[in-house]
N, C-alpha and C positions, 0 to 999 in steps of 0.2 A: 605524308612527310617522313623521311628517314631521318636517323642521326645516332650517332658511335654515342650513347650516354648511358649511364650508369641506369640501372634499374635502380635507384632510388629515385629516381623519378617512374620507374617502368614495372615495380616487385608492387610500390603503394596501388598499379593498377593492376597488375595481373593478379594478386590476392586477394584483394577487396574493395575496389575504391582508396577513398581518400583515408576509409577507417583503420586498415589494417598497413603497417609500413613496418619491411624490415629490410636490414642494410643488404647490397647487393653481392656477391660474391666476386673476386676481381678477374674469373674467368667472363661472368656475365656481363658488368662494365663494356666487356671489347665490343660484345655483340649489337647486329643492327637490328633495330626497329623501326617496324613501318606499322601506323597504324591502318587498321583492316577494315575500314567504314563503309566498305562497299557490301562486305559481305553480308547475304542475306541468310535469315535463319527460318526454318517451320517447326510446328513442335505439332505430331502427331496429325500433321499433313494441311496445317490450321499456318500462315505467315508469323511469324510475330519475332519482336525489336526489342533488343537487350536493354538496360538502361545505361550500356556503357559499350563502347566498340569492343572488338579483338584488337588485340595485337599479333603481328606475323613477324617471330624472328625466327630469321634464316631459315625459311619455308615451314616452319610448325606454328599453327596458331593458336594463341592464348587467349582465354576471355576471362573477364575478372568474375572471380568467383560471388560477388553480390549478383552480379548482370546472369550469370549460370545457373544461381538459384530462384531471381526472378523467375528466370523462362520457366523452369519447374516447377514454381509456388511453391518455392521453400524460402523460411527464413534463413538468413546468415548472421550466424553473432561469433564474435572474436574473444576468445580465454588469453587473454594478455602472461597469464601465470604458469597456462601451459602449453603455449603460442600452440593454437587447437583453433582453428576453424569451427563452425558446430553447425550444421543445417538440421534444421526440421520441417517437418510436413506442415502445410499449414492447415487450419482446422474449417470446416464446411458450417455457415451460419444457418442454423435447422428452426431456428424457432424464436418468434418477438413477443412477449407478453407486454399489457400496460395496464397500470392502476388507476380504477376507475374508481375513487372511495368520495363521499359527501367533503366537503370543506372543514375544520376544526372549526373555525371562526369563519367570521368578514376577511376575507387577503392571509386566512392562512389554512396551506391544503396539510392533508393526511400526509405523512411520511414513514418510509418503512425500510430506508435503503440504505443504513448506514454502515451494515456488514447482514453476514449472510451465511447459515449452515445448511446442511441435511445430516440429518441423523439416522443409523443404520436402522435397518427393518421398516425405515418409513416407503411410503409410496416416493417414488423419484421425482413425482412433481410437488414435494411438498419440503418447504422450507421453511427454516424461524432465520428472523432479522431484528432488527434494532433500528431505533431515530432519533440518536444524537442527545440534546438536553431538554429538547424539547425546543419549539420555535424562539429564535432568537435574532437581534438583530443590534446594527452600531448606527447612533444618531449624534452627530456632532451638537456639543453645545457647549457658546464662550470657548470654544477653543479646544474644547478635550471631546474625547470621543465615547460614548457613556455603550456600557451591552444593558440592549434591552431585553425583558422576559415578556412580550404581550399575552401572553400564554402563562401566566407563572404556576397555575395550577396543573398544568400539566406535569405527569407522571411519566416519567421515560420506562420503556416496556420493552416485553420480547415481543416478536409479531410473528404467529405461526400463518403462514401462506402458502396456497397452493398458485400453480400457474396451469392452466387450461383455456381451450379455448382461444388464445391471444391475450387472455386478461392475467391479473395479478388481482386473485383472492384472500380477504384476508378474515380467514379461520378462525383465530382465537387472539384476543389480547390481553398479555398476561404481568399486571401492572409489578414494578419492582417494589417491593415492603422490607420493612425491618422486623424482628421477631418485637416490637414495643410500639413504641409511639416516635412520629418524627415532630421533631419540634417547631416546623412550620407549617405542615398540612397538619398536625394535631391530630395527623391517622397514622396508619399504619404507614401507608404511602410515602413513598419519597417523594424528593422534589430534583428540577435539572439545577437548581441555584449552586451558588459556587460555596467552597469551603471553605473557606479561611480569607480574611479580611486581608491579612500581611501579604500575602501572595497569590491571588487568584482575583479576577475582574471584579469591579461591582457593580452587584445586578441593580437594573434600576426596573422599572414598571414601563410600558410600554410607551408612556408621555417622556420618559428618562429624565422625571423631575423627582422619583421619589426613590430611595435607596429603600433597596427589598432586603429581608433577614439573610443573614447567610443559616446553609443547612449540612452539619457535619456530615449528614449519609445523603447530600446530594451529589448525583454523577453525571460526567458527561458524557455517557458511553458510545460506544463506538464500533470494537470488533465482537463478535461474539463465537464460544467453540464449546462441544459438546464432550463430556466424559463418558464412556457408555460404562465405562466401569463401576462408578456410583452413581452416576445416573442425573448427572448434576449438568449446569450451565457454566462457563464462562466467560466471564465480558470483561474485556480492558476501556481504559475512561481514559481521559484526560487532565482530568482537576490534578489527582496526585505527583504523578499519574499512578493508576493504581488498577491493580486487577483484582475483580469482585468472585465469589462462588456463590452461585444462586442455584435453588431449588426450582424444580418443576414448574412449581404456585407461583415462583417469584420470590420468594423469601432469600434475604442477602444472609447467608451462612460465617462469611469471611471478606475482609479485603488484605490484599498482599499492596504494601507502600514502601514508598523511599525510607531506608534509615534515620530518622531523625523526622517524620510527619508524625509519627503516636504523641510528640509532645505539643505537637498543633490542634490536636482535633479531641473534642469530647464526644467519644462514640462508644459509648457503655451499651447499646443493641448490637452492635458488631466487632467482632475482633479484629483486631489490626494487629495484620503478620509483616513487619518490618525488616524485608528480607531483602528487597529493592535495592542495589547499590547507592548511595544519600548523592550521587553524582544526578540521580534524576531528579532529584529538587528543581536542578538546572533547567526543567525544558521551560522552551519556547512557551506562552501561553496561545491557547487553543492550539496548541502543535505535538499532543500526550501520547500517550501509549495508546496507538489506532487500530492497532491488528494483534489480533492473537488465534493460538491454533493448538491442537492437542492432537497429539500422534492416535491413532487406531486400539495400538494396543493400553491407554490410558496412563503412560510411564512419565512423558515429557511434555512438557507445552514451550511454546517459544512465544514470545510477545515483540513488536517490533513498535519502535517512535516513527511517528510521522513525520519529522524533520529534525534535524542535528538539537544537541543540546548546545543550550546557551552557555558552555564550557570554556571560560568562563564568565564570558559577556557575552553580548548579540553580535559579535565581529566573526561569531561562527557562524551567522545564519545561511551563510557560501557556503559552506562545508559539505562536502559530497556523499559524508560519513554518517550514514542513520545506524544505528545499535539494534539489534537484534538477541533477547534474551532467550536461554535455555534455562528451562527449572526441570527440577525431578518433583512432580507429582506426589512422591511419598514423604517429602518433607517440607516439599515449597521453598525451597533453596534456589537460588542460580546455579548452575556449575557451568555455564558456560555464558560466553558474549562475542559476536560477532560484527563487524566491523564490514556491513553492507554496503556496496559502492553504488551511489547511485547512477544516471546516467550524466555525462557531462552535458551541461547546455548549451556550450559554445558550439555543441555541432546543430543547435536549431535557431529557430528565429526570435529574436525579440527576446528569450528565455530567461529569466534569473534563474541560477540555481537553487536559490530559496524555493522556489516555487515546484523544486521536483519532489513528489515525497511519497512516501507509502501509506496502501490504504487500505491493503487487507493481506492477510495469509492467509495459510493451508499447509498443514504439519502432514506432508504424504506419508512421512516416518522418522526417523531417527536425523538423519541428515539431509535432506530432502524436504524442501517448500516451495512452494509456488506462493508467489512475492506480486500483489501489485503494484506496481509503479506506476504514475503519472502527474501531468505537469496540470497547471492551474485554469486552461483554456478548454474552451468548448468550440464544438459545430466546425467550420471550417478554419477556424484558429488554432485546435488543437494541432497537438504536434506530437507527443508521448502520453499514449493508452496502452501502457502493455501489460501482462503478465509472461514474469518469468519462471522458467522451470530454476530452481537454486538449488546447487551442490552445496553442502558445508565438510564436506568428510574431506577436503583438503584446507578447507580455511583456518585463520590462526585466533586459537581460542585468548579472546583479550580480558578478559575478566579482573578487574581489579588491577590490572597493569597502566591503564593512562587513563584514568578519572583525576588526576592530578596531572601536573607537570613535571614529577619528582625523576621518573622514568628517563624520559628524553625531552627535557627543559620544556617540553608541552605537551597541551593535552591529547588524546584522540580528535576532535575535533580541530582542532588546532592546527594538527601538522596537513601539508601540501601532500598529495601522491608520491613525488619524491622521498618526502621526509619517511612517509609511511612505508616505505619498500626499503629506505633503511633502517628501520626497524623490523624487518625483513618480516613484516606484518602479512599474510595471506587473505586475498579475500573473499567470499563465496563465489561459486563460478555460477554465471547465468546464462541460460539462452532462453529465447523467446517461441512461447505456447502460442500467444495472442498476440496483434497489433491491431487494438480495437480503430485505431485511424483509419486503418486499411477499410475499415468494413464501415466506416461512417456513422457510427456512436456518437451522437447528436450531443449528448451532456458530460458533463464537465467532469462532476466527480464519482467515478466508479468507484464505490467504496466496498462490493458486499460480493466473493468471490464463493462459489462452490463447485468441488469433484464429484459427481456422482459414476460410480461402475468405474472409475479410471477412466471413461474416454469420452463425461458429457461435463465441459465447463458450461456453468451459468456465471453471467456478470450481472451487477445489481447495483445503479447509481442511487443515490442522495439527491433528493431535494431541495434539501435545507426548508422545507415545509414553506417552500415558493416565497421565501423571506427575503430570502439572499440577493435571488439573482431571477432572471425572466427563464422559466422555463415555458414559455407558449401558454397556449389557450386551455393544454389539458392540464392532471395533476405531475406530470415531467418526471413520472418515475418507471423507468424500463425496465426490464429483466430480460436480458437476451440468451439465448442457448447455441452452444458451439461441441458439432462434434469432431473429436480428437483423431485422427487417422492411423493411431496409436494409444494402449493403454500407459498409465502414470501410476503406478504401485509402487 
C-alpha cells in the first residue's frame, strides 16, 4: 500500500516499532511509502523473517530497528533522555542447575533463592544466598486475612552453595544470631516474626488462630552483598525496612533503618544506625528494601525497594517510581537517591503496575548496576524477566528533595512522568543484559542475581518454600547461567 503521510505514523516504525516515536521532519512528511512485505531476508545463508516488514521509500529500504536486531539476536532498548537507541548482544544459556534438598516439614521445601552473591577468590561455582523470613503464608479468616508462620522456629540464614553437576548444593548453613539472647527463640538465634505490632503484619501460628510474639531483631531478608574490605556480609530486609551487617558466623554487627524506627524497637543486642530517609517508614508491607549491592572496591553500597512507597498512601502503589539508595560505606550515610523508572505495563498483557518491581542488584561500580526487573507471572504467563545493565552517571540525584510535597506540591511517587520531567528530574538509563522470557524461565520470581568474571550471569529464583504458589513435583528452585558476549566492569 502506498500513501503521502507523515512518518509519525512511519519514523514510530522505522526506529523501533510502536516503542520508539519521534515527530517527522516536514521534508519527510512529503515522501511515499510503500510497505516492503515481500521482501525476503537470510542471515548468514539460514532464511529468516523480521518481526516487522521494511519500508521502501523512494527506492531505499528501511527496516525497523527492533525487526534489525531480532534478525541479529540483539536486544533493542530506547534512552528516552538521550533519544539513544541501545542494542546489545544477547547472552548464550550455558548451564541449568536444580535444588534437590530433603523437605523442612510436611508441604514445606528447603529455600535458598531469595538473592544471591559470589565473593572474590571463591571458586566460580560457588555462591551465598538467602530465604526470605522463613516459610510463610495468608489464610483468610472472618473476613481479614491473618500471615501465617507454620515454621515459626525457623531461623532466616545465609546459604553457602555450590552449583555442579545440574544440581544446587548446599554447603554451609549459617544461622543469623545476635551478639545476646533473642527474646523469642531464648537463643542466640533470631527469628523471621515481624517487629513492631503498630506497623508490621501479625504473625499468627500456622492454624492463624494464635498471634505469635513479635521479635525486635527479626528479619525479612531478602538481598544479600559481600564487603571484601572487612570482610563482612550484607542483607537488606523488609520489616524496616532496613539493612543489616552480619559477620561471617552470622552475628548481626548493625542494622541501618528509617529515621524515626530507634523509637519503635527495643534492640539493646544490635545498633540501630538511623540513617534511612523516615520517608521509608512509608513502604508498602511485604514490598521493603529487596536488593542490595556493594561496589568492588568496598566505598558504596546502593540498596533498591521493591515497589513504590506508600508516599503518602497506597494510591501510589501505580507508581513507576522504585528508589534506589547510595550510602558511603565510611559513614553509612545516603548521599544519593535515585528515582528508577520501571517498565510501563500498559505495553503488556493483563499487567498492573503494581506488580512490576525489583528484585535484586549488583553494584558493577560507582554508577553502574545491574537492576532486576520483573512482573508477577510465571511459565507461559510471564511477560517481564529481565535484567538491566543501569547507567546512574547521568541520573538526577533526588535525595531529600520529594519525600514530602513541599518541592512540587507532590511526592516522588506521586507525580506522573510528565510531572517528573518537569521537574527536569533524570532517570537512570537502562538497557537490557537478559530477557529471561526469551529463554523460558519457568518461575516467577528471580530474585538472586550474580556477575562472575564480567561475562557469567547466574539467575536464582525464590520459592517461597513451595508455600506460596505450585512450583511442580520438585523443590522449584533453579539457578540458571548465562554467558555474556561481552565483559561488564
Amino acid at each position: 500500500m502506498t500513501s503521502k503521510t507523515m512518518i509519525g505514523a512511519l519514523s514510530a516504525i522505522l526506529l523501533a516499532g510502536a516503542a520508539f516515536q519521534e515527530p517527522a521532519s516536514a521534508a519527510t512528511q512529503e515522501k511515499s511509502a510503500v510497505v516492503a512485505d515481500q521482501v525476503q531476508y537470510s542471515l548468514n545463508g539460514t532464511a529468516v523473517k523480521p518481526a516487522l516488514p521494511a519500508v521502501n521509500v523512494e527506492g531505499s529500504l528501511f527496516l525497523p530497528v527492533r525487526a534489525f536486531g531480532q534478525l541479529l539476536n540483539k536486544y533493542v532498548d530506547w534512552d528516552a533522555a538521550t533519544q539513544s537507541v541501545l542494542l546489545t548482544d544477547k547472552p548464550e544459556l550455558i548451564g541449568k542447575y536444580e535444588l534437590n534438598a530433603p523437605d523442612l516439614a510436611d508441604g514445606i521445601k528447603m529455600s535458598v533463592g531469595s538473592s544471591l552473591t559470589h565473593l572474590p577468590g571463591d571458586p566460580d561455582n560457588v555462591f551465598y544466598s538467602t530465604a526470605d523470613r522463613g516459610p510463610n503464608g495468608e489464610v483468610p479468616v472472618d473476613g481479614e486475612v491473618r500471615r501465617t508462620f507454620p515454621l515459626s522456629s525457623y531461623t532466616p540464614s545465609i546459604y553457602k552453595i555450590q552449583v555442579d553437576k545440574g544440581e544446587i548444593k548446599i554447603l554451609e548453613t549459617i544461622p543469623l544470631k545476635v551478639n545476646g539472647v533473642d527474646p523469642v527463640s531464648q537463643t542466640a538465634n533470631i527469628t523471621g516474626l515481624s517487629n513492631v505490632a503498630s506497623r508490621d503484619e501479625k504473625p499468627y501460628d500456622k492454624e492463624a488462630k494464635t498471634l505469635l510474639s513479635y521479635d525486635p531483631y527479626g528479619l525479612d531478608i531478602e538481598g544479600i552483598a559481600y564487603n571484601a574490605k572487612d570482610d563482612t556480609f550484607w542483607i537488606s530486609e523488609e520489616y524496616g525496612p532496613s539493612i543489616v551487617q552480619v559477620k561471617r558466623d552470622g552475628t548481626i554487627i548493625q542494622r541501618i533503618v528509617p529515621a524515626g524506627m530507634k523509637e519503635l524497637l527495643d534492640s539493646p543486642a544490635v545498633p540501630l544506625v538511623d540513617t534511612i530517609p523516615a520517608a521509608y517508614l512509608n513502604r508498602r508491607s511485604n514490598r521493603g528494601m529487596e536488593a542490595v549491592g556493594i561496589t568492588p572496591d568496598g566505598k558504596w553500597m546502593f540498596a533498591a525497594m521493591q515497589s513504590p512507597l506508600r508516599n503518602p498512601d497506597k494510591k501510589t502503589d501505580n507508581s513507576r517510581v522504585l528508589r534506589i539508595l547510595k550510602f558511603d560505606l565510611s559513614t553509612l550515610k545516603p548521599v544519593a537517591e535515585y528515582a528508577y523508572v520501571s517498565e510501563d505495563a500498559g505495553q503488556f498483557q493483563k499487567l498492573a503496575q503494581a506488580d512490576i518491581v525489583i528484585s535484586d542488584l549488583i553494584a558493577v561500580n560507582e554508577t553502574t548496576l545491574l537492576v532486576d526487573e520483573r512482573d508477577k507471572n510465571a511459565g507461559e504467563a510471564a511477560q517481564l524477566k529481565r535484567i538491566y545493565l543501569t547507567d546512574l552517571s547521568e541520573a538526577t540525584n533526588v535525595l531529600g528533595k520529594y519525600d514530602d510535597a513541599q518541592a512540587a506540591d507532590k511526592t516522588l511517587e506521586q507525580m506522573s512522568m510528565d510531572e517528573l520531567a518537569q521537574q527536569s528530574i533524570r532517570f537512570p538509563a537502562k538497557r537490557t543484559v537478559l530477557d529471561a522470557v526469551e529463554f523460558g524461565f519457568p518461575f516467577e520470581k528471580i530474585e538472586g542475581i550474580s556477575l562472575v568474571n564480567g561475562n557469567v550471569l547466574s539467575i536464582l529464583n525464590d520459592n517461597d518454600f513451595g508455600v506460596a504458589g505450585d512450583v511442580g513435583p520438585g523443590n522449584g528452585t533453579l539457578l540458571w547461567q548465562f554467558k555474556l558476549p561481552y565483559s561488564i566492569k
